[in-house]
C-alpha positions as CSV (number, residue, x, y, z in Angstrom):
1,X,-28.4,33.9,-355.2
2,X,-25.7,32.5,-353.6
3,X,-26.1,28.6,-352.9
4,X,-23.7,25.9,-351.0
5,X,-24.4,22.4,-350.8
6,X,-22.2,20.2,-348.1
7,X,-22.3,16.7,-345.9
8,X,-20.8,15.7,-343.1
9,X,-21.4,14.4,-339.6
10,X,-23.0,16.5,-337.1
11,X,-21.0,17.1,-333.8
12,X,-22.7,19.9,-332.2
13,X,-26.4,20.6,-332.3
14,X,-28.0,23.5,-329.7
15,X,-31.1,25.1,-329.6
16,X,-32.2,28.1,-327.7
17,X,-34.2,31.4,-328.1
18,X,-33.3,35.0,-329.0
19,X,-35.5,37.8,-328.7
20,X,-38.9,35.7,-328.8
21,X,-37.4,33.4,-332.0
22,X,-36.3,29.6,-331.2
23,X,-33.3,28.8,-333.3
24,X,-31.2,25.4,-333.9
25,X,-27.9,25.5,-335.1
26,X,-26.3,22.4,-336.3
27,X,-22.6,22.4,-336.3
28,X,-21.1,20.2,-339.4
29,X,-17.0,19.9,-340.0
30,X,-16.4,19.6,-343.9
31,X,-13.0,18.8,-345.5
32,X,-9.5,18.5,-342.7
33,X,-8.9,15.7,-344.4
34,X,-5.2,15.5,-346.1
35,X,-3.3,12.6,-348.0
36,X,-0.2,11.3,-346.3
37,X,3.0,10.6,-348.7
38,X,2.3,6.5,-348.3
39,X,-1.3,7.8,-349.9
40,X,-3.3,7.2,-346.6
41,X,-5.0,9.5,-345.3
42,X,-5.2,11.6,-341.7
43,X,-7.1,14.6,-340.0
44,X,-5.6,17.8,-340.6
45,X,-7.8,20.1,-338.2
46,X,-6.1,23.4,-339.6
47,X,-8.2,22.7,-342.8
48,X,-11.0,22.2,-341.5
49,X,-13.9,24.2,-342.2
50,X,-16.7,24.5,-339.6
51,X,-20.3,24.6,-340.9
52,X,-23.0,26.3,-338.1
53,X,-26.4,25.3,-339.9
54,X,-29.3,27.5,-338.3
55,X,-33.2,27.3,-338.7
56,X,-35.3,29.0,-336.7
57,X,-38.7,28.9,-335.2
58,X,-41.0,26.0,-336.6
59,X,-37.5,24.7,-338.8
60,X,-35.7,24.7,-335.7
61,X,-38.1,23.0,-333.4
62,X,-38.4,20.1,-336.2
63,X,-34.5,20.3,-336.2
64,X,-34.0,19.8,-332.5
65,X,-36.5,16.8,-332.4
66,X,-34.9,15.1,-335.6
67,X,-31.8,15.4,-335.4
68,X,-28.9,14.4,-333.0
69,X,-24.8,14.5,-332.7
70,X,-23.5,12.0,-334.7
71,X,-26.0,11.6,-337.5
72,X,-24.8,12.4,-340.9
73,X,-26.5,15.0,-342.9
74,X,-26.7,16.4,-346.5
75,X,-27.7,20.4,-346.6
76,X,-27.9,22.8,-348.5
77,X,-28.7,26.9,-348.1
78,X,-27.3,30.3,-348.3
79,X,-23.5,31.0,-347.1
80,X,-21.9,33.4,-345.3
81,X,-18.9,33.8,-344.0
82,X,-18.7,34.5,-339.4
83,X,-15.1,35.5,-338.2
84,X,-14.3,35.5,-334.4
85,X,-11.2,35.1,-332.5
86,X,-10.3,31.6,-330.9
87,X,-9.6,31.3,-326.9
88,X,-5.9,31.8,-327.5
89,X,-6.6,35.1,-329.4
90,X,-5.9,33.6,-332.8
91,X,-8.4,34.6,-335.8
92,X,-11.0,32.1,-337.2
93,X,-13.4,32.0,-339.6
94,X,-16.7,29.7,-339.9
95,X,-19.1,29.1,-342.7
96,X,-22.8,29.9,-341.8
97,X,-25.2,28.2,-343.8
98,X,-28.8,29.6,-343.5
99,X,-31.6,26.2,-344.6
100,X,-35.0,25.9,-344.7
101,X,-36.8,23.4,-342.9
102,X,-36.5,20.6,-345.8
103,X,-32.7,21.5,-347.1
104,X,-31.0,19.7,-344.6
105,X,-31.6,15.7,-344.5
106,X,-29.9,12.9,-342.5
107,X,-27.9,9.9,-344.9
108,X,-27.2,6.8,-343.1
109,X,-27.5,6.1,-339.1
110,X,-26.1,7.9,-336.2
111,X,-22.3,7.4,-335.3
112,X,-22.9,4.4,-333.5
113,X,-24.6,2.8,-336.0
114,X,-22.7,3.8,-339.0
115,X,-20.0,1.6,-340.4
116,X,-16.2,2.5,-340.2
117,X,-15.1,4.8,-342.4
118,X,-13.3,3.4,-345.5
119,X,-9.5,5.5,-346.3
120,X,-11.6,7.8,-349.2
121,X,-12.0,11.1,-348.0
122,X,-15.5,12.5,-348.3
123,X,-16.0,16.3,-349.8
C-alpha cells in the first residue's frame, strides 16, 4: 500500500453528489515555494503541486461541516496521480489523495486567525 502524508492550507473545499454518493474534496497546494539568491524566499506557482483530498458519504458530510478555506490541515491517504489539460490547453497534473474520515486533521486557526508566515518554507 501506497501511502502520502502532506500539510498545507486549504483554498478550495466543494461538496456535491454523484450517482446517489455525497463527496467533499478538499483542495490543498503543497511545495511552490523556491529560495531566491539573497536566500529569501518567493512563490513559484510552476512547482506547485495541487492536492484534491476526497471523502465521501458520512466522511464527506463531517468534512463539509468541519472544515473551511483557509484552515490548515495535516492528511494523510492513498495517492494517485489525475492529469487534465489547463484552459489554455497546456497539460497538468494533480495529486489525488483518497482519506478516511479521521486522516485528515486541522493544525492551527483559519487564515485569518493564523499568524504571518515566518521566511522557512513548509514541506
Amino acid at each position: 500500500m501506497r501511502l502520502f502524508v502532506g500539510s498545507g492550507r486549504i483554498t478550495r473545499i466543494e461538496a456535491r453528489e454523484a450517482n446517489c454518493t455525497r463527496i467533499t474534496t478538499i483542495v490543498v497546494p503543497i511545495g511552490g515555494r523556491v529560495r531566491r539568491p539573497d536566500g529569501s524566499w518567493e512563490d513559484d506557482p510552476s512547482k506547485t503541486v495541487w492536492c484534491e483530498i476526497s471523502g465521501f458519504d458520512e466522511t464527506a458530510d463531517d468534512w463539509a461541516g468541519r472544515f473551511m478555506k483557509g484552515d490548515t490541515v495535516e492528511f494523510s491517504g492513498t495517492p494517485e496521480i489525475r492529469t487534465y489539460l489547463r484552459s489554455d490547453g497546456t497539460p497538468a497534473a494533480a495529486l489525488r489523495i483518497r482519506c478516511g474520515r479521521y486522516d485528515i486533521r486541522k493544525v492551527g486557526g483559519t487564515a485569518e486567525a493564523a499568524p504571518a508566515p515566518d521566511d522557512d518554507p513548509v514541506f
